[in-house]
N, C-alpha and C positions, 0 to 999 in steps of 0.2 A: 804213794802213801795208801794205808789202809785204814778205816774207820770202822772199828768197831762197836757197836752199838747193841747196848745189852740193856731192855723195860723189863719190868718186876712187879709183880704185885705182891707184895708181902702180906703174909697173915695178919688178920687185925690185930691178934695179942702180942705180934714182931713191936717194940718202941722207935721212937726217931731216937733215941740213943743207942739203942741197938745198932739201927740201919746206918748211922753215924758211924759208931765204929765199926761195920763191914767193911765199908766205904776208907775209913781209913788203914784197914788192914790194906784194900785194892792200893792207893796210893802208896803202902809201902814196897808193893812190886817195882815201881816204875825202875826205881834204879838198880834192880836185880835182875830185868832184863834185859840186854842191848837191842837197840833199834824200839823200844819204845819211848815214843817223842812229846804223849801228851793224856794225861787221866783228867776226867771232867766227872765229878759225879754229883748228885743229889735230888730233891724232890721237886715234881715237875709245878711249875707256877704256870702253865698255859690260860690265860683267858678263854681260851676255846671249851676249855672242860669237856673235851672227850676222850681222855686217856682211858678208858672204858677198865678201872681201874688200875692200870698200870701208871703210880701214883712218882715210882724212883726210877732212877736207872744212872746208866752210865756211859760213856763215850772214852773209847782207848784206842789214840791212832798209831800207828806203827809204821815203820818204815817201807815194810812189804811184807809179803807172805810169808817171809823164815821168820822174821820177827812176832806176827801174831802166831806161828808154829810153838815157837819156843815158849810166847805166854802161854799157850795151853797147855804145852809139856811140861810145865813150872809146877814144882811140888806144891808153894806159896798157893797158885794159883789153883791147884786141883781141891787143895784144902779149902778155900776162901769158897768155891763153887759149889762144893758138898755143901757150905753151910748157909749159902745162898738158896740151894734146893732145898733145906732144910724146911729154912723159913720164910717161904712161898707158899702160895696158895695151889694146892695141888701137887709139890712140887716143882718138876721139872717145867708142867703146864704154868705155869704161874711166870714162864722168865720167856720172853723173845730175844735172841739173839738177830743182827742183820750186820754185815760184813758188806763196805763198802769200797772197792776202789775211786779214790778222790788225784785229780789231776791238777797240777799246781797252774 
C-alpha cells in the first residue's frame, strides 16, 4: 500500500468552507479511481502546535504505485490541485507532498 500525504497551508483569506469543500471535491475522486482504498482529510488538531503553519492536509492511500499514477493522471485530480496551488500560500510552496510505502 501507499500513503500518500499531502500539508497545506492556505492563504488566510482561503474559509474553512472553502477548504471544506476542496476537501470534498478530493473525496469525490475516490470512487473514480481504482485501487484507491482510503481519503482522510481536514484541519490538524495536534496538541503539539508545530504544524509550522501547515494547519490542513490530507491522507490518500492506494493500492500501489499504478494506483497513485492514475490519481495523479485523473483530470478530477489535476483540477482539484490547480486549485489547491491556487489557494496556498505561495503556491505550490504552501503544499508538501510525502509518498509512503506502508507494509501490512
Amino acid at each position: 500500500m501507499i500513503r500518500h500525504i499531502v500539508l497545506i497551508r492556505f492563504q488566510p483569506s482561503v474559509s474553512e468552507a472553502r477548504i471544506a469543500g476542496l476537501f470534498e471535491d478530493l473525496h469525490q475522486i475516490k470512487s473514480k479511481v481504482p485501487g484507491t482504498l482510503a481519503i482522510t482529510s481536514g484541519k490538524s488538531e495536534s496538541p503539539e502546535k508545530i504544524e509550522r503553519g501547515y494547519l490542513h492536509g490530507f491522507v490518500v492511500d492506494f493500492a500501489d504505485w499504478a494506483a497513485l499514477q492514475a490519481y495523479q493522471d485523473h483530470p478530477e485530480h489535476q483540477l482539484l490541485g490547480a486549485k489547491l496551488v491556487a489557494a496556498s500560500v505561495g503556491g505550490k510552496e504552501g503544499i508538501l507532498c510525502f509518498d509512503l510505502p506502508v507494509m501490512a
